[in-house]
Every structure is written in C-alpha cells, then in structure tokens.
C-alpha positions as a printed NumPy array, in Angstrom:
array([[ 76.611, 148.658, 121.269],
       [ 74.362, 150.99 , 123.836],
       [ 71.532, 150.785, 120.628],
       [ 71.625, 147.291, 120.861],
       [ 71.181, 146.934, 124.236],
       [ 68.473, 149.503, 124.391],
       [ 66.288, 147.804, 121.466],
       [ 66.622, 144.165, 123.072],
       [ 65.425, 146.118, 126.318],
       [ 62.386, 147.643, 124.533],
       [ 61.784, 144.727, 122.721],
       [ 61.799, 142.425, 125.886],
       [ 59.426, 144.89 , 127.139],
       [ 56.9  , 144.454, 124.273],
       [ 57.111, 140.808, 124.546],
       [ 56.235, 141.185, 127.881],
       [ 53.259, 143.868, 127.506],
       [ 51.831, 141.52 , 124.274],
       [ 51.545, 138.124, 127.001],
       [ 50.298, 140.241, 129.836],
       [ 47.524, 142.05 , 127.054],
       [ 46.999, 138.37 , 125.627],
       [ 46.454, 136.654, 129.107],
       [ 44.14 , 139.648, 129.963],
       [ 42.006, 139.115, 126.894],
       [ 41.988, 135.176, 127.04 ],
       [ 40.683, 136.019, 131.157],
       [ 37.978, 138.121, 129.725],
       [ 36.984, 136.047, 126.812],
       [ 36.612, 132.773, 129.343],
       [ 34.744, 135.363, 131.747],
       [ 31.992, 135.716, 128.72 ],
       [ 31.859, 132.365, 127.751],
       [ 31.247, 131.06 , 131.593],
       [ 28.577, 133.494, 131.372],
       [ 27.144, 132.686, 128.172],
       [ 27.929, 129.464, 126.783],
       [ 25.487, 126.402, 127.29 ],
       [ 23.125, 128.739, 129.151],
       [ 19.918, 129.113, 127.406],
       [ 20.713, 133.427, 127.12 ],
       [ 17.717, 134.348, 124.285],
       [ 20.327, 135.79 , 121.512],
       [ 17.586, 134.151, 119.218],
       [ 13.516, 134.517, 118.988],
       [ 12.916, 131.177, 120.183],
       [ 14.902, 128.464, 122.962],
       [ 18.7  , 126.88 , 121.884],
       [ 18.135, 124.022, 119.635],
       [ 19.681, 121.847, 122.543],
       [ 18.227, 118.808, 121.399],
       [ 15.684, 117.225, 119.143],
       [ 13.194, 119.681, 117.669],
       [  9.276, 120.22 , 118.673],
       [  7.597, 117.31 , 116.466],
       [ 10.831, 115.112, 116.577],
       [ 10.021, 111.72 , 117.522],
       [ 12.484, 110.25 , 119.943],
       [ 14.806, 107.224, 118.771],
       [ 15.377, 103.927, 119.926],
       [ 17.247, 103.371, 123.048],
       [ 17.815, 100.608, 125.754],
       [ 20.179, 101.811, 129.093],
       [ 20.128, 100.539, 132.981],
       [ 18.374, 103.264, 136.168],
       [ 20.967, 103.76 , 138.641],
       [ 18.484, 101.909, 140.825],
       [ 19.808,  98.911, 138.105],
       [ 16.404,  98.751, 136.538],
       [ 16.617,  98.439, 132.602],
       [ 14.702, 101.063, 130.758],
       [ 14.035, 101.667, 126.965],
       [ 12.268, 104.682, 124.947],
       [  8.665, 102.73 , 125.924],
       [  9.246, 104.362, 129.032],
       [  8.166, 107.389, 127.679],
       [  4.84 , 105.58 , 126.382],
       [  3.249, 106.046, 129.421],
       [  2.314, 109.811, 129.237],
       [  4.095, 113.034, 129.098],
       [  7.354, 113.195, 130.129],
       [  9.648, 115.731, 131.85 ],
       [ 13.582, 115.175, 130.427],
       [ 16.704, 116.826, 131.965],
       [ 20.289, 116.382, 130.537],
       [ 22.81 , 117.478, 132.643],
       [ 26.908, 117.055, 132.119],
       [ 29.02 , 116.84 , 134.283],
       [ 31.797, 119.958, 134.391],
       [ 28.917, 122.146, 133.538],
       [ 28.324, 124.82 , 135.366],
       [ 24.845, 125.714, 133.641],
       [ 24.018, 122.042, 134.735],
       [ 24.869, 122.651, 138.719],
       [ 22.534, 125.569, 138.165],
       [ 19.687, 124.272, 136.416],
       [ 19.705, 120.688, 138.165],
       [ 18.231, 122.608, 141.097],
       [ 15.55 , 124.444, 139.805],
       [ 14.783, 121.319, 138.085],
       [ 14.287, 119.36 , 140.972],
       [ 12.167, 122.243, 141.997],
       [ 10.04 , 122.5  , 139.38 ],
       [  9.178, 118.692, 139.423],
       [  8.167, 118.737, 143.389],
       [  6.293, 122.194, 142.374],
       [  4.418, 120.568, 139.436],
       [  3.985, 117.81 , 141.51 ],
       [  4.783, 115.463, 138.873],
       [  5.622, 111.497, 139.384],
       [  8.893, 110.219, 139.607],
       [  8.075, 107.853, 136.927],
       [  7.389, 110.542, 134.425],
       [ 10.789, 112.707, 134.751],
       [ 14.019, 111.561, 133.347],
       [ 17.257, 112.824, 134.598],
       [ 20.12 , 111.814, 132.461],
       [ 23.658, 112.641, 133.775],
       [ 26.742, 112.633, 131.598],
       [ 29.61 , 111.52 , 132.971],
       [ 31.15 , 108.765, 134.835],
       [ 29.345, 107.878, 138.023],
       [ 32.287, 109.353, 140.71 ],
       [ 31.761, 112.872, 138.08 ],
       [ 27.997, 113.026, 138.511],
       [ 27.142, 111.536, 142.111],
       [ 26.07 , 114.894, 143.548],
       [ 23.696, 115.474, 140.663],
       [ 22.652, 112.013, 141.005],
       [ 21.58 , 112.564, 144.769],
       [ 19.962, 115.741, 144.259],
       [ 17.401, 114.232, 140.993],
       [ 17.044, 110.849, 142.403],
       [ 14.268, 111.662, 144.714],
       [ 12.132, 113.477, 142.028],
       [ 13.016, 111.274, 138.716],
       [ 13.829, 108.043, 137.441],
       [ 17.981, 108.735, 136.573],
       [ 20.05 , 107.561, 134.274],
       [ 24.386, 108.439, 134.257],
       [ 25.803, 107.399, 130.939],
       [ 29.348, 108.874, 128.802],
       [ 29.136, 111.587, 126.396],
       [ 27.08 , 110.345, 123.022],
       [ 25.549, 107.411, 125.119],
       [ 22.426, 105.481, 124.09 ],
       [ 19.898, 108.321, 125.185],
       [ 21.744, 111.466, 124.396],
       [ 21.99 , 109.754, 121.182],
       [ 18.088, 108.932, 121.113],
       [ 17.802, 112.647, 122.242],
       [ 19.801, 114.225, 119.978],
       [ 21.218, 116.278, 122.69 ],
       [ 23.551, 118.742, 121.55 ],
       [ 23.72 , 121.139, 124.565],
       [ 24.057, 120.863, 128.709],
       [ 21.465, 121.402, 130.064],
       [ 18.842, 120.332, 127.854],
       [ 15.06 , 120.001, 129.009],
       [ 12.236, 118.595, 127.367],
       [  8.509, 117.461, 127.205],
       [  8.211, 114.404, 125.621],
       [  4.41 , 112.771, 124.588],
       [  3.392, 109.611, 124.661],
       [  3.651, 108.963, 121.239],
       [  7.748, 109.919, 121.828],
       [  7.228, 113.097, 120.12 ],
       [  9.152, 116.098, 121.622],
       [  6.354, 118.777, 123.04 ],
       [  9.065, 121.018, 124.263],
       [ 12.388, 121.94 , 124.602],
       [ 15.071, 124.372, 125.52 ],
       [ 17.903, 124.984, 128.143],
       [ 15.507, 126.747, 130.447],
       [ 12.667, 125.67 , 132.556],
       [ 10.059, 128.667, 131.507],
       [ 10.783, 126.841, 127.615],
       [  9.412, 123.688, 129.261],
       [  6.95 , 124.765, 131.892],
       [  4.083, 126.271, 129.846],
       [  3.625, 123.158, 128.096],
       [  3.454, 121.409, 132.182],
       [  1.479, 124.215, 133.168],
       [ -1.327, 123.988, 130.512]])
C-alpha cells in the first residue's frame, strides 16, 4: 500500500513539473512571437511580402473617409501615394503608426496623397485614427474590407508607394522599405 501511495505522489509531482515546464515554454514562445511576428525583422533578403508585390496594380475599390467623404482606387490617380495599414490589437501597428505619421510631416507630403487604413471597428482604432488624421486621408474598415482586399494586404503593418497608374512602387512593413522610393 506505502508503493502506491509513493508512485501517485511522484506521479502527481510530474504532472505538476510537465504544466509548470509547458506554461514556461508557451510564456517564452509568446515572448518571441511579440517580438517577431508582423514586424518587418529581415529573416529574408528583401521586405515581408505584406501586401501586393512591386509592379502589382492595385484593384478596384469604393469605401467612405472617416471625414464621410466617399473615395475609390482613382484616388490614387492623382500621383504617388504613401499607404499605411494598421490593425487594430497590433502591437507592430501602435509602433509603426508613429513613425509613420513622422515620416509624412518629415517628407512633407500632402494629406491628400497618404492613406491610412485602420482595421477594426471604429471604438478599436480611434486612437490610431487621431494620431493619422492630421497627416492622411483615413479610412477604418473590418478585416478583408474593400481596400485590404484591393491591397492584398496580408500583414499589419503594411506600407506602400503606390503610382499613379495604381501600380505598387514599394512595399514592406518598415518605413526605410518605403522611404527610398519618397526620398528619390
């Protein structure tokens, strides 16, 4: 009877050592992917394939501004564009929103030439939505909305250069991917 008691003991013991070991490498694996996932780290040559590729052409789409104004894919007819896609519960997004905004005022570039497209559900994405509206024309929609759709965006964030023939100049999750092409 004293074996019996003394194996459920040890084996009570291991069940609890195997959740504490599994809990410690679920901690650390969510630690990595926090660090890593979504955030434009080079692991390849070239930037994530976030969205549509250089030479793409942008498809069709027709949404409403948050200022209520309708907009379609002619507004990137009028000259190159500067794109941002940014989700909401990313925390890649909450840090590349800012140097966003900072680039644009940098660059100096018009408020009618940068997009900022927030996913999520207004209430989700109203502090993004303050912090781009000054610098871009924005647009909140659900996941696989009309423009992420025309975008092809597969990753938050996602920045791009678009033409004015709607062909993708640039893309990537970072803005040194987009800025040589703003730069030039």
């Amino acid at each position: 009877m004293s074996y019996v008691i003394a194996l459920t003991a040890l084996f009570g013991a291991l069940c609890v050592l195997n959740i504490m070991l599994t809990v410690g490498v679920l901690r650390r694996l969510r630690e990595i992917e926090e660090r890593t996932a979504y955030s434009g780290l080079d692991l390849t040559p070239g930037p994530l394939d976030v969205m549509l590729a250089v030479g793409e052409q942008v498809g069709e789409f027709t949404t409403v501004t948050t200022e209520g104004e309708h907009l379609s894919d002619a507004f990137l007819s009028d000259g190159h564009t500067v794109v941002g896609i940014f989700a909401h519960g990313c925390g890649k997004c909450d840090e590349r929103l800012p140097e966003f905004v900072s680039f644009v005022r940098a660059h100096g570039i018009s408020r009618e030439r940068v997009l900022a497209l927030m996913v999520g559900t207004p209430e989700q994405v109203e502090a993004k939505r303050a912090l781009a509206e000054p610098v871009s024309t924005v647009v909140i929609e659900e996941l696989d909305g009309p423009v992420s759709l025309a975008l092809a965006a597969r990753v938050y964030p996602a920045l791009a250069v678009i033409g004015p023939d709607k062909v993708v100049r640039a893309t990537g999750s970072l803005i040194r991917h987009v800025s040589s092409l703003v730069d030039a």
